[in-house]
C-alpha positions in Angstrom: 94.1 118.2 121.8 92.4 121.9 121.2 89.2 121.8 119.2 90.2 123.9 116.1 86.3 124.5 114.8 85.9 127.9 116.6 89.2 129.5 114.7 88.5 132.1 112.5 90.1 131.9 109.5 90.8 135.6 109.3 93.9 135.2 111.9 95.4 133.4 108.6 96.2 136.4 107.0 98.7 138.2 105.3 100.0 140.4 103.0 100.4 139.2 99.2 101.4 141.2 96.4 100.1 140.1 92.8 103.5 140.2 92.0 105.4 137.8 94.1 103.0 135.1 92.6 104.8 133.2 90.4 102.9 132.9 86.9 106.1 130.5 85.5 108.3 128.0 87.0 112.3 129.3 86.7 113.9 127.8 83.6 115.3 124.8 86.3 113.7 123.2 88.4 115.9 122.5 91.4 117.3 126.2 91.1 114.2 127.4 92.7 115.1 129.1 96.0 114.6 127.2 100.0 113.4 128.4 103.2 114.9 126.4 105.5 113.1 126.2 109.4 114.6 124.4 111.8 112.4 124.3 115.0 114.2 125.9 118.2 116.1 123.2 120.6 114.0 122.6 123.9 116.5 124.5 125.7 116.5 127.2 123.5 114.9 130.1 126.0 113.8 132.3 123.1 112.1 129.3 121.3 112.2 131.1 117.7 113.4 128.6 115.7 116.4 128.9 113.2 115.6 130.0 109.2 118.2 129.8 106.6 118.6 130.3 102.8 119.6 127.4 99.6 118.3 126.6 96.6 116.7 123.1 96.0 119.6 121.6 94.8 121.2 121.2 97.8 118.2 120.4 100.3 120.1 116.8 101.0 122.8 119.1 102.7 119.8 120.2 105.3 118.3 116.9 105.8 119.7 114.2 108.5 121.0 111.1 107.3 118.8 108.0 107.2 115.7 110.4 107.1 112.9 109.0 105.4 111.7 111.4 102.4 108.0 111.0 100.9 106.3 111.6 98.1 102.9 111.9 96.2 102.9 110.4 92.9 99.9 111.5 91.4 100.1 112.7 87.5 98.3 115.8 86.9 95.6 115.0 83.8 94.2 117.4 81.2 91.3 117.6 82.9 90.0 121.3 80.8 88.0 120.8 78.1 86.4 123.2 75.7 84.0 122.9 73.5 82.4 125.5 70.6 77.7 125.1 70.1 77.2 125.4 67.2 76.1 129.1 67.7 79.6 130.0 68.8 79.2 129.8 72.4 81.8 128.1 74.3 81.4 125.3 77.3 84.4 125.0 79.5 84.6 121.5 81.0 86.6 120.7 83.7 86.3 117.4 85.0 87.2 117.2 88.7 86.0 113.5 89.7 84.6 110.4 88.5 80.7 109.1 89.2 80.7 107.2 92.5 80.2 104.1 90.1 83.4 103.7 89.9 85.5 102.0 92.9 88.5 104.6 92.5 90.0 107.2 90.1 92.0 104.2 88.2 89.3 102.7 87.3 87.4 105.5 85.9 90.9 106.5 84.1 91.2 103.4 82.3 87.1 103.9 80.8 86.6 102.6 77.2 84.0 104.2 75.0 82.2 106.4 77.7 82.7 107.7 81.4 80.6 109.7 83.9 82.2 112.5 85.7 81.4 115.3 88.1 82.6 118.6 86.2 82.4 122.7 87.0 81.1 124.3 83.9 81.8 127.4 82.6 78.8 129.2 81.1 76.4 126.2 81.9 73.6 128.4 81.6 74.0 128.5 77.8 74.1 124.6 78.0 70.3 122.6 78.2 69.8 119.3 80.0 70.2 116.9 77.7 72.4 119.0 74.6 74.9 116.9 73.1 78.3 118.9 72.4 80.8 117.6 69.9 84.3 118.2 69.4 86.5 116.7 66.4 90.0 116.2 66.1 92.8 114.2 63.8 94.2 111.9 65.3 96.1 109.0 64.5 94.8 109.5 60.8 91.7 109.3 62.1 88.9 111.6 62.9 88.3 111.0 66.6 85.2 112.8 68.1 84.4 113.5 72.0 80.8 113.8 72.9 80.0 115.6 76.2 76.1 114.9 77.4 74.8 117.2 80.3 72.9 114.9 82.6 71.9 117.0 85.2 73.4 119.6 88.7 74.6 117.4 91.7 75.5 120.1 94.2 78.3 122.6 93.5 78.9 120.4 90.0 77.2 118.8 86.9 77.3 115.3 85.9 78.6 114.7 82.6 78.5 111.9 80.6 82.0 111.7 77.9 81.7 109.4 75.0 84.1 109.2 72.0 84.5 106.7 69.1 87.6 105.1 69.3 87.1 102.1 71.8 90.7 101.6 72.0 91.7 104.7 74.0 91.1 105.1 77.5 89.5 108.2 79.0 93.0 109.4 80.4 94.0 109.0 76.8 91.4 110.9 75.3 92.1 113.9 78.1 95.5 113.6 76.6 94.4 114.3 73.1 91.2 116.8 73.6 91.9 118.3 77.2 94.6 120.6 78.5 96.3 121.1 82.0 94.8 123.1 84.5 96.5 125.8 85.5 96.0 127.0 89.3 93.0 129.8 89.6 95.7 132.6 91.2 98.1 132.0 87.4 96.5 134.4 85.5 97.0 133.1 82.2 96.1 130.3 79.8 98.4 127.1 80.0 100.7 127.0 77.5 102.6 123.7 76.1 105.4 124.0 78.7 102.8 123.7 81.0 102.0 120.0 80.4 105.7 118.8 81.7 106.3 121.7 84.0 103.4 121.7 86.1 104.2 117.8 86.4 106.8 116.4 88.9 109.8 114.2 87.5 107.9 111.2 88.9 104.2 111.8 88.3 102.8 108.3 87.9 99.4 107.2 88.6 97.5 109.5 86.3 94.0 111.5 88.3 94.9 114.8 89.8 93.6 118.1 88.5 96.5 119.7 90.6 99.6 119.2 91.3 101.5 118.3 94.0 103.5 121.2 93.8 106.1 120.7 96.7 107.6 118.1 94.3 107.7 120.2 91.2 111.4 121.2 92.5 113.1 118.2 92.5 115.1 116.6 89.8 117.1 113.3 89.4 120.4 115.4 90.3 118.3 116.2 93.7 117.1 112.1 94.3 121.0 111.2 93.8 122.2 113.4 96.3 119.8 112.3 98.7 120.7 108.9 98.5 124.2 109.7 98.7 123.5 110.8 101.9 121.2 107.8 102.8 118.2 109.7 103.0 115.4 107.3 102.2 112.5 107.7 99.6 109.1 106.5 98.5 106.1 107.5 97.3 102.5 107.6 98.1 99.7 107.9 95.6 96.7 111.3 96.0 94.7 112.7 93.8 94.5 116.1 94.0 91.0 117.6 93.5 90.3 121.1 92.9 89.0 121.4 96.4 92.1 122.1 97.6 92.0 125.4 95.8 88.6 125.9 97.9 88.2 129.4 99.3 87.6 129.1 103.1 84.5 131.4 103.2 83.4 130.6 106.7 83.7 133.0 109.8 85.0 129.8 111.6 86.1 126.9 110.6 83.2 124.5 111.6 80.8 125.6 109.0 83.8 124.7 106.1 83.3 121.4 104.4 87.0 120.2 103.6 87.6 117.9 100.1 87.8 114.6 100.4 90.5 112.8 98.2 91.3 108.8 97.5 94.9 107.6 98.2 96.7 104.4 98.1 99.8 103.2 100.1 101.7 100.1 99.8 102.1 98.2 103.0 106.5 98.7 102.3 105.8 101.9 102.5 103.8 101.9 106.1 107.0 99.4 107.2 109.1 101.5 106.0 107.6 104.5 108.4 107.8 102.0 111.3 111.4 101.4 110.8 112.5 105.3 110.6 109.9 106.5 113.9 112.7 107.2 115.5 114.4 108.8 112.9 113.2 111.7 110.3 109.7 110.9 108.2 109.5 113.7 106.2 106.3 114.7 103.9 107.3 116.2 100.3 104.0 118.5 100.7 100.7 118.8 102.0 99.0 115.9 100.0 101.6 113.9 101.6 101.3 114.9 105.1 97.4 114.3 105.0 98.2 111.1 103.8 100.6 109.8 106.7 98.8 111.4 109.4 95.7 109.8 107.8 97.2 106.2 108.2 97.8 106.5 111.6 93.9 107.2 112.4 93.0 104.6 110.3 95.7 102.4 112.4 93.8 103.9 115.3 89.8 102.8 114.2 91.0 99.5 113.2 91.4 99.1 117.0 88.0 99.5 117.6 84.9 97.8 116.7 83.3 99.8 113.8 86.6 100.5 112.1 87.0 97.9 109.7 83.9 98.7 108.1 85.4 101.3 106.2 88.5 103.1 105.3 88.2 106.6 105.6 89.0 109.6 108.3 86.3 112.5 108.2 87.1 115.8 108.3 87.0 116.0 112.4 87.5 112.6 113.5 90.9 112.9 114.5 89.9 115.6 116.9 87.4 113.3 118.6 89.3 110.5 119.0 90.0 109.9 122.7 91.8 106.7 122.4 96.0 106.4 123.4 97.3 104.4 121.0 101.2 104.9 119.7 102.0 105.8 116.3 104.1 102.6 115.9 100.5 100.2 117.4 98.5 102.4 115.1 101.0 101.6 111.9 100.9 98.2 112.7 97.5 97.9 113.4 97.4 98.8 109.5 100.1 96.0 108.5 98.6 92.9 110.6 94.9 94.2 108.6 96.7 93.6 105.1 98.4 90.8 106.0 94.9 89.3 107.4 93.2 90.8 104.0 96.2 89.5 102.1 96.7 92.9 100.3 99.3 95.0 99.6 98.1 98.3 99.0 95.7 100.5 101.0 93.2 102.3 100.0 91.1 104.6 101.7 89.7 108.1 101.6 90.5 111.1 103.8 88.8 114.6 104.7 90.8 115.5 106.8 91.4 118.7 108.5 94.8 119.7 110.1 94.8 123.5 111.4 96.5 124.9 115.0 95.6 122.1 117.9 96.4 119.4 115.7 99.2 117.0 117.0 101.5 115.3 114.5 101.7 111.5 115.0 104.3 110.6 112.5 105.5 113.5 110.2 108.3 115.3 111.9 109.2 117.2 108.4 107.8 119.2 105.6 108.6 120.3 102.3 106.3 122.1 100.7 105.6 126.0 98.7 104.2 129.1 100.2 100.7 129.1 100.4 97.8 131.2 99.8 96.1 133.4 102.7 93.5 132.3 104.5 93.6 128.9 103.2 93.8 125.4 104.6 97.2 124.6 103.4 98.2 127.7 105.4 96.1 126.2 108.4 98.0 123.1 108.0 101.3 124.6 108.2 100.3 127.2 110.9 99.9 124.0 112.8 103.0 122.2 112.0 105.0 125.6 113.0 102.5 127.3 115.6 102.7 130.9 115.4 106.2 130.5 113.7 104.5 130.4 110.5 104.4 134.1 110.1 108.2 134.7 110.9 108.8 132.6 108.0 106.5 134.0 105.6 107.7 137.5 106.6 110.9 136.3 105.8 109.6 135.0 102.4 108.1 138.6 101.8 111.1 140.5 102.9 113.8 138.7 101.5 112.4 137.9 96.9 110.8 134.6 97.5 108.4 133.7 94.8 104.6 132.6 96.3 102.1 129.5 95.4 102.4 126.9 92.4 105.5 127.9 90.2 107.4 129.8 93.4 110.2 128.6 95.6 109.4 126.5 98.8 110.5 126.1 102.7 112.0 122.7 104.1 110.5 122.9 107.7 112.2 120.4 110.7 110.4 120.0 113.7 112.0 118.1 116.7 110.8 114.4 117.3 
């Protein structure tokens, strides 16, 4: 396995117009345009790979039967609030993660009363340690009023303290009521109230992202029925989406960038489940997801060895050090026989990380996800899936209307097992 730390993050590059960002989602979800890559045959002495035009409403017709299909569950939250001093001033608020009090992003969700979170805040210079902002709203017949308390800077973000005065609502409630949805840095405008369902997949569950899993955004229940129509498998996986993965790569090369870390949880019928179809398809509806099931099979990996049952997490270069052979079927159920010793059903663990060129893929085989920003880790991470493929696709994108990033169209990409 190739080190990727000395790549320079400038070879990621390409040409973007402002205007082939998408700013809104097309009027229908599953109308949105696909990409589709099929990776060359081995015999194939040109090795190019084959691309191909749909829309998203018939991306069952380019997927083999009895392919497994998953996806990330998170529900975007309101996580943007803003709040007016009394001077006039305002203090934009966007809460990206909970206090390390708290065990996991559920937990902190379901908060009654008051919550510490890590927040970005704009114009924090107007705001002293200690100032108690106040914002008021009707609701329910009742005046409901959110407090916000600076507490003080922890690295690149504040910790705030949120209070409010209805001890029946939860925090994610209250972001509900006071907060709003928020919107990618490259959509240059404010959200608007078809934001809140449309920058939401059809089966956003387990409320904590403050993006969203956009491969997913294009799917509808006509698109789930036709899958299983053609027994193509699904299930979901659970990731909260910080706003670190909107994190410029600043960096010459890739060893001085600190990835995000994000929580996830997996059900131990989902990790069976990507036993039984190894020899099949296990394709990842988006990035998120792929991080995910490549994650579980390191952690399969350290709970082979001595010190990895002390914790449940993959660093951001772990997998390149690694120097173990262990299958991807041992290192799956490595993870099963652990839950049925611990006598859970879910895992969950934390991951950081990184997947550029040099990575190898030990159980995705296919990915669904949008066009990507350049010089970004997402486009590392497909760069890597496709190897220098990636920019015959995304010229083909350029050349040929695609829309780019959040709200555009996507690619379906099918590498060989």
């Amino acid at each position: 396995m190739t080190d990727p730390r000395t790549l320079s993050i400038k070879d990621f590059t390409y040409s973007l117009p402002e205007e082939r960002i998408a700013k809104y989602p097309l009027p229908e979800r599953d109308a949105s345009k696909l990409l589709i890559y099929k990776e060359a045959r081995p015999d194939d002495p040109v090795g190019r790979g084959i691309i191909s035009e749909d829309v998203y409403r018939n991306i069952a017709d380019h997927i083999p039967g009895e392919s497994l299909l998953v996806f990330n569950d998170t529900k975007v939250v309101e996580a943007r609030l803003l709040f007016q001093k009394p001077t006039g001033g305002v203090i934009e608020i966007f809460c990206l993660e909970p206090h390390e009090q708290y065990p996991d992003i559920t937990t902190a969700m379901g908060q009654h009363e008051n919550v510490s979170w890590h927040c970005l805040i704009g114009g924090a210079s107007k705001w002293k340690h200690g100032q108690i902002l106040e914002k008021k709203i009707i609701y329910n017949s009742n005046e409901l009023i959110l407090n916000a308390k600076y507490i003080e800077k922890t690295g690149d973000s504040f910790l705030v303290e949120l209070s409010w005065n209805d001890k029946n609502l939860s925090f994610a409630e209250v972001l509900h009521v006071f907060g709003a949805i928020p919107l990618p840095p490259y959509i240059k405008r404010e959200a608007e109230a078809s934001d809140a369902e449309r920058y939401q997949t059809v089966y956003a569950n387990y409320e904590g992202s403050v993006a969203a899993p956009t491969a997913g955004l294009h799917f509808t229940e006509t698109v789930f029925k036709s899958l299983h129509k053609k027994y193509i498998d699904t299930d979901f996986v659970t990731l909260h989406v910080g706003a670190g993965t909107f994190k410029p790569v600043k960096s010459e090369t890739m060893q001085d960038h600190k990835m995000h870390a994000e929580h996830f949880t997996v059900s131990k019928s989902v990790i069976q489940k990507l036993v039984d179809h190894f020899d099949k398809n296990i394709i990842a509806v988006g990035t998120t997801t792929l991080r995910v099931l490549e994650s579980l099979y390191w952690i399969g990996v350290k709970l082979s060895t001595d010190d990895g049952r002390q914790t449940m997490e993959i660093t951001q270069w772990e997998a390149y050090n690694f120097k173990v052979n262990v299958s991807s079927k041992e290192a799956l159920n490595n993870l099963i026989e652990w839950m049925d010793e611990t006598g859970t059903d879910k895992l969950t663990a934390k991951t950081q990380i990184i997947i550029a060129p040099g990575y190898e893929f030990k159980v995705v085989n296919g990915l669904v996800t949008n066009f990507h920003q350049p010089q970004s880790t997402l486009l590392l991470l497909v760069s890597a899936f496709l190897g220098d493929n990636w920019r015959k696709v995304y010229d083909h994108a350029l050349k040929n209307d695609f829309r780019f990033l959040s709200y555009g169209d996507g690619t379906l990409l099918l590498r060989n097992r």
